[in-house]
C-alpha positions as CSV (number, residue, x, y, z in Angstrom):
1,X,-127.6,18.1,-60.4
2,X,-130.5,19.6,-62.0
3,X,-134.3,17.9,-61.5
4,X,-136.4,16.4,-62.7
5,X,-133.4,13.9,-61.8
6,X,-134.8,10.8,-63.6
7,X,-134.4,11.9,-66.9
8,X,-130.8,13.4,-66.1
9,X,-130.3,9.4,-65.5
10,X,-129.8,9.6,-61.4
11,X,-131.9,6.1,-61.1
12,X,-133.1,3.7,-63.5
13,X,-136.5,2.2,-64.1
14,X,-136.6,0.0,-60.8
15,X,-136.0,2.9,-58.7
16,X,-138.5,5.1,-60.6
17,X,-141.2,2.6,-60.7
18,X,-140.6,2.6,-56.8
19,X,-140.8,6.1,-56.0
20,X,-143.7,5.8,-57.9
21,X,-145.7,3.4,-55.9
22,X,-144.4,5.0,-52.4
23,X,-146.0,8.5,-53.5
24,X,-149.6,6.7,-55.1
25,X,-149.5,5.4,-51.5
26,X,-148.7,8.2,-49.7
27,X,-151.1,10.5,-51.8
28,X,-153.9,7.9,-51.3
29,X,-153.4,7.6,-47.8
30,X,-154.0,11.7,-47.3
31,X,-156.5,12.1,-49.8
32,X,-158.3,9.4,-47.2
33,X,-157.0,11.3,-44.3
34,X,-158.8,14.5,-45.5
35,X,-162.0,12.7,-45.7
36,X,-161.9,12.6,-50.1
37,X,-162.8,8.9,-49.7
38,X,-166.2,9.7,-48.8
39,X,-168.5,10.0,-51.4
40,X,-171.2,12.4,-49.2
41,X,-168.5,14.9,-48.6
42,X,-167.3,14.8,-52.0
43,X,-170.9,15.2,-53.6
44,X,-171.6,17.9,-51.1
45,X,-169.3,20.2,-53.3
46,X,-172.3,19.9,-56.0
47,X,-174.5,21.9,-53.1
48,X,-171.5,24.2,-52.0
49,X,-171.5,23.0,-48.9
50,X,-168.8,21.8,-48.6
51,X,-165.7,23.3,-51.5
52,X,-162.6,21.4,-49.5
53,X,-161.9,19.6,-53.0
54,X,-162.2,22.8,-55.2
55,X,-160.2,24.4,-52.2
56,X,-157.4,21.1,-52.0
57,X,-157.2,21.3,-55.6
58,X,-156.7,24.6,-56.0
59,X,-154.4,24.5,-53.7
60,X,-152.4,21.7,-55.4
61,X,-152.2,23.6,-58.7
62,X,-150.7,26.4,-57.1
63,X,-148.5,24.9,-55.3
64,X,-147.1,23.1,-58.0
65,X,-146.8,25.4,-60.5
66,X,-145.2,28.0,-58.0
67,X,-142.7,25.3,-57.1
68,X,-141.7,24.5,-60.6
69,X,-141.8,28.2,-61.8
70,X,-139.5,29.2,-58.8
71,X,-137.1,25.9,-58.8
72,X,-136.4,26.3,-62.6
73,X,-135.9,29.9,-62.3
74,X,-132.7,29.6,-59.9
75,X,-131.7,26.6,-61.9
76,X,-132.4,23.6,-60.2
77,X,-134.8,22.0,-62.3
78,X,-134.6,22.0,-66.2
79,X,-138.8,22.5,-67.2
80,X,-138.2,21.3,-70.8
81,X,-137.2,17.8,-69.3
82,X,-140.5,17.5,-67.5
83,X,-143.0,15.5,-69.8
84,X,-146.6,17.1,-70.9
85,X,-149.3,15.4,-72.1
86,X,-150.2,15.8,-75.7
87,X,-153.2,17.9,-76.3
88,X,-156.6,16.4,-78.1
89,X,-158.6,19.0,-77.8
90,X,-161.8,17.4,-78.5
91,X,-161.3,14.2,-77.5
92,X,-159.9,15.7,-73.8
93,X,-163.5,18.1,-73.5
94,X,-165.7,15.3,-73.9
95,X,-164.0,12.8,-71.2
96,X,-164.1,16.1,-69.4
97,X,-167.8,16.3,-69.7
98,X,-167.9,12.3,-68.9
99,X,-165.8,12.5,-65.6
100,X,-167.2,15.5,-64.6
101,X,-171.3,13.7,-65.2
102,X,-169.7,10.7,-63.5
103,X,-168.7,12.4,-60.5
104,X,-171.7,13.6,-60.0
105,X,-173.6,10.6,-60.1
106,X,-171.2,8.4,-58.3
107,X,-170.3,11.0,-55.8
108,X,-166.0,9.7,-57.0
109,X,-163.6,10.6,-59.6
110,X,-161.5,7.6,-60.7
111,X,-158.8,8.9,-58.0
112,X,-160.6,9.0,-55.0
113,X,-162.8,5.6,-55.9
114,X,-159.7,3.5,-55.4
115,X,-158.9,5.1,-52.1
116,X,-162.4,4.4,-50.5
117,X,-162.6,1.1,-52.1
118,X,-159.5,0.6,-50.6
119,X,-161.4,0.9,-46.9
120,X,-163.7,-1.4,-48.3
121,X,-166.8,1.0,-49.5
122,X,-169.1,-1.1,-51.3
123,X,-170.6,1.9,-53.6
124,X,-166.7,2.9,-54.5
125,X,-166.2,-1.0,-55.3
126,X,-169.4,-0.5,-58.3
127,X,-168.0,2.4,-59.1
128,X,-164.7,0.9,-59.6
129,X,-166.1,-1.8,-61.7
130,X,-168.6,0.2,-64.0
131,X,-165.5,1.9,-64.9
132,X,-163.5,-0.7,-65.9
133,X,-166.2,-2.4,-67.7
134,X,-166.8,0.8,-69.5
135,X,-162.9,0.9,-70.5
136,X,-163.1,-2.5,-71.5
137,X,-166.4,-2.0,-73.9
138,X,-164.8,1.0,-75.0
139,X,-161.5,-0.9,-76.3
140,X,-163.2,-4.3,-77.2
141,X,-166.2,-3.1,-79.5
142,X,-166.3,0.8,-79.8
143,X,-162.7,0.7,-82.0
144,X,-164.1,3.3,-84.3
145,X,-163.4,5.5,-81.2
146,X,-160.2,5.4,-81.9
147,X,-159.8,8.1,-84.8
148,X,-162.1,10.2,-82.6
149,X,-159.4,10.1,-79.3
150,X,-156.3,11.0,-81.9
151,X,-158.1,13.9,-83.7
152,X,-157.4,17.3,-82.2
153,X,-153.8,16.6,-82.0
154,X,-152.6,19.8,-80.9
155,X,-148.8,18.1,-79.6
156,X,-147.3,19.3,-76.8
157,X,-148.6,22.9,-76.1
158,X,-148.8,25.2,-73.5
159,X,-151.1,28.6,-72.7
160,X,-148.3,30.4,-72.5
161,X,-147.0,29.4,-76.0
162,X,-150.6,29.0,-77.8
163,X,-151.7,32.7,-76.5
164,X,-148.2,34.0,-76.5
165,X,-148.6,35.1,-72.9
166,X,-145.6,35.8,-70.5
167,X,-145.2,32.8,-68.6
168,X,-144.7,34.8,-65.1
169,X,-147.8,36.3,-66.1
170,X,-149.7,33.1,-66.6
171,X,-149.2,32.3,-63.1
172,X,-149.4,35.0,-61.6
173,X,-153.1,35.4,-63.6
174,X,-153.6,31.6,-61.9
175,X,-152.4,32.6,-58.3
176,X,-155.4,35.4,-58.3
177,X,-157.9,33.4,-59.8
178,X,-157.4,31.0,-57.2
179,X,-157.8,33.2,-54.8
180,X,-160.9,34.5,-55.6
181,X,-162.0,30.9,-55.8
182,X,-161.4,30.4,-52.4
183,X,-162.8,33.5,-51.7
184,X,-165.7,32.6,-53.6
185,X,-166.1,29.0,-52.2
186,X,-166.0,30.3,-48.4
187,X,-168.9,32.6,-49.4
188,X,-170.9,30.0,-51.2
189,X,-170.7,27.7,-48.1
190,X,-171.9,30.0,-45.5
191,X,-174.9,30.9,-47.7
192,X,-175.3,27.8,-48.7
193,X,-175.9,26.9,-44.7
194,X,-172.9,24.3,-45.2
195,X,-170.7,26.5,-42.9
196,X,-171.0,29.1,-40.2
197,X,-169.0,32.5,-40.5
198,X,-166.8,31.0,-37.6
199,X,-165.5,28.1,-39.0
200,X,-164.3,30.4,-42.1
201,X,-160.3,31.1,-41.9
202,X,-160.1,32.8,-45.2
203,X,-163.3,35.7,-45.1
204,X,-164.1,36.2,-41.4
205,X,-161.7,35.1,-39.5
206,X,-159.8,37.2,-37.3
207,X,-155.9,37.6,-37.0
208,X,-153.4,35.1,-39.0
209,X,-154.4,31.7,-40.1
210,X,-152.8,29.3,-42.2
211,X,-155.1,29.8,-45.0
212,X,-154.3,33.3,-45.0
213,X,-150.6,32.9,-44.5
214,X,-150.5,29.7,-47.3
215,X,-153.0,32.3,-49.7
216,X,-150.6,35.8,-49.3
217,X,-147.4,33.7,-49.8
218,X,-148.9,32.3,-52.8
219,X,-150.1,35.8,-54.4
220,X,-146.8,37.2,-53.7
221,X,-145.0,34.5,-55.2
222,X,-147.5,35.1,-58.2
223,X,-147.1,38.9,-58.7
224,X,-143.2,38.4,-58.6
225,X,-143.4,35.4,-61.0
226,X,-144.7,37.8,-63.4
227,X,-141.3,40.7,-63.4
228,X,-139.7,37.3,-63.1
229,X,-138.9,36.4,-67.0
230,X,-139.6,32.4,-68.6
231,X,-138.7,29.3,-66.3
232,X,-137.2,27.9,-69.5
233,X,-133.6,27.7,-70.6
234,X,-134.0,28.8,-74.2
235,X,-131.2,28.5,-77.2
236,X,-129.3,32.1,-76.3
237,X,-128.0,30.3,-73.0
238,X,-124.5,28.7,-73.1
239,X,-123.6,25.2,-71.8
240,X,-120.3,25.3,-69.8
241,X,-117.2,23.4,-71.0
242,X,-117.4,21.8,-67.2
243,X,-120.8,20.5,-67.5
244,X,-119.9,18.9,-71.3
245,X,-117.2,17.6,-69.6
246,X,-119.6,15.6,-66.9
247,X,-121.8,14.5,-69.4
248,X,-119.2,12.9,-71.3
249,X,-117.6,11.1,-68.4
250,X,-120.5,9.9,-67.2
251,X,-121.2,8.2,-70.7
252,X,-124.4,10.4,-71.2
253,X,-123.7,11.5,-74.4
254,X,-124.5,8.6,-76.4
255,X,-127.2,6.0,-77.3
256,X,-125.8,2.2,-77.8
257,X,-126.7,1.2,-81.3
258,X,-128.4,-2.3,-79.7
259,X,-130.6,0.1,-77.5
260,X,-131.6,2.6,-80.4
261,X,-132.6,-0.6,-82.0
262,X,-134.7,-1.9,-79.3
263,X,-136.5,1.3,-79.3
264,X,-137.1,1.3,-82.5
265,X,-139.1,-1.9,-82.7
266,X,-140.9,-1.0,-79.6
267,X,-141.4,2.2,-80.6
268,X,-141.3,3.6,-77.3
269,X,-139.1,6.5,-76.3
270,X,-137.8,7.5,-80.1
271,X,-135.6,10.3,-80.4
272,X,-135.6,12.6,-83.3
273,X,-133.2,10.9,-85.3
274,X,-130.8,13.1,-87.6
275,X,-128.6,11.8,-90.3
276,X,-125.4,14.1,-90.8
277,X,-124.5,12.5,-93.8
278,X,-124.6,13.7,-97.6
279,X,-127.7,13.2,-99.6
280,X,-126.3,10.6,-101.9
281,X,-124.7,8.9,-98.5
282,X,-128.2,9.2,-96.8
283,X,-130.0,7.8,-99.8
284,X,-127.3,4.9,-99.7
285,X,-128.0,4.0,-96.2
286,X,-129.7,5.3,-93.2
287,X,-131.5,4.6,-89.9
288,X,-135.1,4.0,-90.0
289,X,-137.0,6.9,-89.1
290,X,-133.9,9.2,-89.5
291,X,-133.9,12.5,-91.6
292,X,-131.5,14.1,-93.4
293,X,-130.0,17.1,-92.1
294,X,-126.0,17.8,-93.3
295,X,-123.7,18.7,-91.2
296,X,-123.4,22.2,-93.1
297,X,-127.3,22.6,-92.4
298,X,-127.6,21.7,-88.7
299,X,-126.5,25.4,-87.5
300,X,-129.8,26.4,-89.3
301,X,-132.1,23.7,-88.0
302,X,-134.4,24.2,-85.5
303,X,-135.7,21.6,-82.8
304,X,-137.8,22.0,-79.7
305,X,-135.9,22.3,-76.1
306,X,-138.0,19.4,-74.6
307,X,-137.8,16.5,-77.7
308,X,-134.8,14.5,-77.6
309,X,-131.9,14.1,-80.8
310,X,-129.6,11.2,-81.8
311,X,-127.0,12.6,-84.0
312,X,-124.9,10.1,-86.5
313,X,-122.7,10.2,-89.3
314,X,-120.4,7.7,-91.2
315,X,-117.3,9.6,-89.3
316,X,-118.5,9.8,-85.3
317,X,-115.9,13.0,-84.8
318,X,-118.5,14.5,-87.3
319,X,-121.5,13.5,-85.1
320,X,-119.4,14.4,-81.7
321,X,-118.8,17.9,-83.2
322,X,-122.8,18.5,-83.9
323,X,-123.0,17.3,-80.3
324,X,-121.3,20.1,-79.1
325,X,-123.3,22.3,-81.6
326,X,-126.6,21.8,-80.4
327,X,-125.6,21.5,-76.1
328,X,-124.0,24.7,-77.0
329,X,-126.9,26.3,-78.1
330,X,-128.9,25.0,-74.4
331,X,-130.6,21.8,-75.7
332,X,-130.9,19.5,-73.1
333,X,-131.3,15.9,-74.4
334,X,-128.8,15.6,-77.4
335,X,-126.8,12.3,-78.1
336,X,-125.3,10.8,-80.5
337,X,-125.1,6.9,-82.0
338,X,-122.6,4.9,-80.0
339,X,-119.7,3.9,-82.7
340,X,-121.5,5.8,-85.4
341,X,-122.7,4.0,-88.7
342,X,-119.8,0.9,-88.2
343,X,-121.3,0.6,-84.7
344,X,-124.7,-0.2,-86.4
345,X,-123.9,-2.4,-89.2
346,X,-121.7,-4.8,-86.7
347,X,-124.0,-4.3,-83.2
348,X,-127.4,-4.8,-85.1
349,X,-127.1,-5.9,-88.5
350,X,-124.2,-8.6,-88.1
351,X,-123.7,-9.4,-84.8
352,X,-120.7,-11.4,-83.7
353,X,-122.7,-14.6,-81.8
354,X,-121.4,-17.6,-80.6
355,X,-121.8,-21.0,-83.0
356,X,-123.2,-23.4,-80.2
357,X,-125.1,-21.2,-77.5
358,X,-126.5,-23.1,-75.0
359,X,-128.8,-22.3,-71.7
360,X,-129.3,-18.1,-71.4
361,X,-126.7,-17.7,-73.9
362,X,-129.1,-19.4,-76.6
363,X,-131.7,-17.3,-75.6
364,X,-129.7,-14.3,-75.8
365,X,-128.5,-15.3,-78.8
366,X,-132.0,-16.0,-80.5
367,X,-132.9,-12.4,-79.5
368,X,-130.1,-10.6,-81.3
369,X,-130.5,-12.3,-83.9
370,X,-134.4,-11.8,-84.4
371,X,-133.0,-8.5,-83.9
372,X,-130.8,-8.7,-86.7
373,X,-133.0,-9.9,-88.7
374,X,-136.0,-7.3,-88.0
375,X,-133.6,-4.8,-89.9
376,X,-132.6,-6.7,-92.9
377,X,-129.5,-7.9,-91.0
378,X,-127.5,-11.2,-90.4
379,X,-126.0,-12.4,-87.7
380,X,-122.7,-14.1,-87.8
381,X,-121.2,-17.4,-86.5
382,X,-124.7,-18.1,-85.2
383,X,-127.3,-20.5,-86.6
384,X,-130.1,-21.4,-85.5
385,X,-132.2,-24.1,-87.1
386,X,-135.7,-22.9,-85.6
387,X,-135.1,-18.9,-87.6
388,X,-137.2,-18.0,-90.5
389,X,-134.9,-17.7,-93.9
390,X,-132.4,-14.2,-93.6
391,X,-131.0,-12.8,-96.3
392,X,-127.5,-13.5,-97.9
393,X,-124.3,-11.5,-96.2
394,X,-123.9,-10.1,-100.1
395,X,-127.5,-8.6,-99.4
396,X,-127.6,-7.0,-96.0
397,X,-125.1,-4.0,-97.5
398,X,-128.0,-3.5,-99.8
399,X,-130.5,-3.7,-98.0
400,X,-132.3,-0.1,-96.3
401,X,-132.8,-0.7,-92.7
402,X,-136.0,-2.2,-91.7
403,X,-136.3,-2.9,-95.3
404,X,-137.0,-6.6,-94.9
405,X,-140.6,-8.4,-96.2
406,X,-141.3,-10.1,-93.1
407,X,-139.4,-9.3,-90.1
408,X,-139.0,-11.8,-87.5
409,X,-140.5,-11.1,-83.9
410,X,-138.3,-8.2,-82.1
411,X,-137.5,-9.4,-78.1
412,X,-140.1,-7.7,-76.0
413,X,-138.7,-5.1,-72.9
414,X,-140.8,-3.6,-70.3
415,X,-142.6,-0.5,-71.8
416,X,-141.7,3.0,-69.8
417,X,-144.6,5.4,-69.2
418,X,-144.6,9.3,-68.6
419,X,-147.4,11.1,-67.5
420,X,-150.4,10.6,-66.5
């Protein structure tokens, strides 16, 4: 099994949202054990006399990106699964700039002012609070802000792929700046009169240490991640027949036309929806958001290794056939509609429901068929005398998906978040 493992489906959301909370408490807890819930020793950085967080957070960013490098070089973890944050460039340097002025004056960053007002600091407490008021004045009467935090949209992007840099390279570049950081940071603390020569593992200290041992793994890890080629799986690698095999047995090959549709009005979690079929077919009838590529065009079509595709045509051996395609050719998250086209039309847009629902079923009930109705659908056998009016049966094969003047209310799930 390849990592990141919850979006190769090992656990669901429960289990996710779990994990989740266990590691916020176990990071909190350290960050509190190394002293970051003190606001003195974190404001004696701005004095270099004390660089522990540039130091801990250097250290971090090594670590991690030496772990991921190295794990998705021998194949354990797939990197294009792992979610990055969109880049807004401008937006992103001037809460930069904010943080940054705020940690200064507060002696916190929004991290480490929860885990000392979770000891019961009374200056992390205001800090906590001027932040949240500030988020809430922000949202409530700056809205205007809002086309200012979406300009910039650079996507997804990377260093590596902006600058067109070697991605071994990249790190290694990062592994040495780091260490002359900490170099740099040992240096500034002695003169500074923060630190004696003594208590300095890294510059004057004699023999091993861990600092030195953790700092020359780290740089030799580096320089070898740079002879070491890209962490990523690009389109010249092959899938075997074994591992399409697993992925169809387990039932991860497909999306459920009810749960495409669910994303859809939520508009959380969307795949890049293709439509296989003809032009005149796709002109006919398609799924919202979906765009046209034929079947005889997909081997030409490019798509990004980390964005996920649903696949569907009229015929599903047609859209079972581009499946293979495109895991072939080393995407990862490729699926197809559940049932095809048929599935659609009699999962979302005419529902089999009971006449008389009563109890959970009537809820149930109420929320397929708002569903149904969202997309210009109807359900059947069902009526219920609180709906808005739906159109006729003879209309619904008419009608474009989503195509309807006022939809009704879509059921509500729990939104899923990624990133930070």
């Amino acid at each position: 099994m390849n990592a990141p493992l919850y979006k190769f489906g090992l656990f669901g959301d429960h289990v996710g949202l779990l994990i989740g909370f266990l590691i916020g408490v176990g990071f909190g807890f350290f960050l509190e054990r190394a002293g970051f819930g003190s606001g003195n020793k974190l404001a004696r950085q701005f004095y270099f006399k004390d660089m522990a967080v540039l130091k801990v957070m250097f250290s971090a960013i090594v670590t991690a990106m030496l772990g991921v490098f190295w794990l998705s070089r021998v194949g354990f973890m797939d990197l294009s699964q792992v979610y990055l944050v969109p880049t807004h460039l401008g937006p992103q340097i001037a809460g930069g700039l904010m943080l940054g002025a705020g940690f200064v004056i507060g002696g916190y960053c929004p991290g480490t002012s929860v885990v000392a007002a979770a000891t019961g600091r009374i200056d992390a407490w205001i800090y906590m609070v001027g932040m949240f008021a500030g988020m809430l004045a922000v949202g409530f009467f700056m809205p205007g802000l809002g086309d200012f935090m979406a300009s910039g949209d650079l996507g997804q992007t990377t260093l590596s792929s902006s600058w067109n840099i070697p991605y071994g390279l990249l790190v290694a570049g990062v592994v040495l700046m780091a260490f002359g950081a900490f170099l740099a940071a040992e240096w500034g603390e002695v003169k500074s009169g923060g630190r004696t020569r003594e208590e300095q593992s890294l510059l004057w200290h004699r023999g091993y240490s861990r600092p030195r041992l953790f700092v020359g793994g780290a740089v030799l890890l580096g320089v070898g991640a740079a002879a070491a080629g890209t962490p990523y799986r690009g389109a010249e690698l092959r899938t075997s027949a074994a591992e399409l095999t697993r992925i169809v047995s387990r039932e991860a090959d497909h999306i459920a036309p009810r749960a495409l549709a669910e994303r859809l009005v939520e508009g959380t979690q969307v795949p890049r929806i293709v439509d296989l079929q003809l032009p005149e077919e796709y002109a006919a009838f398609h799924l919202p958001g979906a765009e046209n590529i034929p079947m005889t065009d997909l081997p030409a079509a490019t798509f990004t290794a980390s964005e996920p595709v649903l696949l569907y045509a009229a015929d599903e051996a047609q859209a079972a056939q581009a499946w293979v395609l495109l895991k072939s050719r080393g995407y990862p998250a490729v699926y197809t509609l559940g049932g095809g086209l048929a599935a659609w039309k009699s999962d979302v847009l005419s529902p089999q429901l009971p006449a008389t629902p009563v109890g959970e079923a009537l809820e149930q009930a109420r929320a397929r068929a708002a569903l149904a109705r969202h997309f210009g659908g109807q359900p059947r056998g069902f009526v219920d005398a609180a709906a808005p009016a739906v159109p006729t049966p003879a209309a619904v094969s008419t009608l474009a998906p989503g195509a309807t003047n006022a939809p009704a209310a879509a059921p509500k799930k729990a939104k899923k978040k990624e990133g930070c």
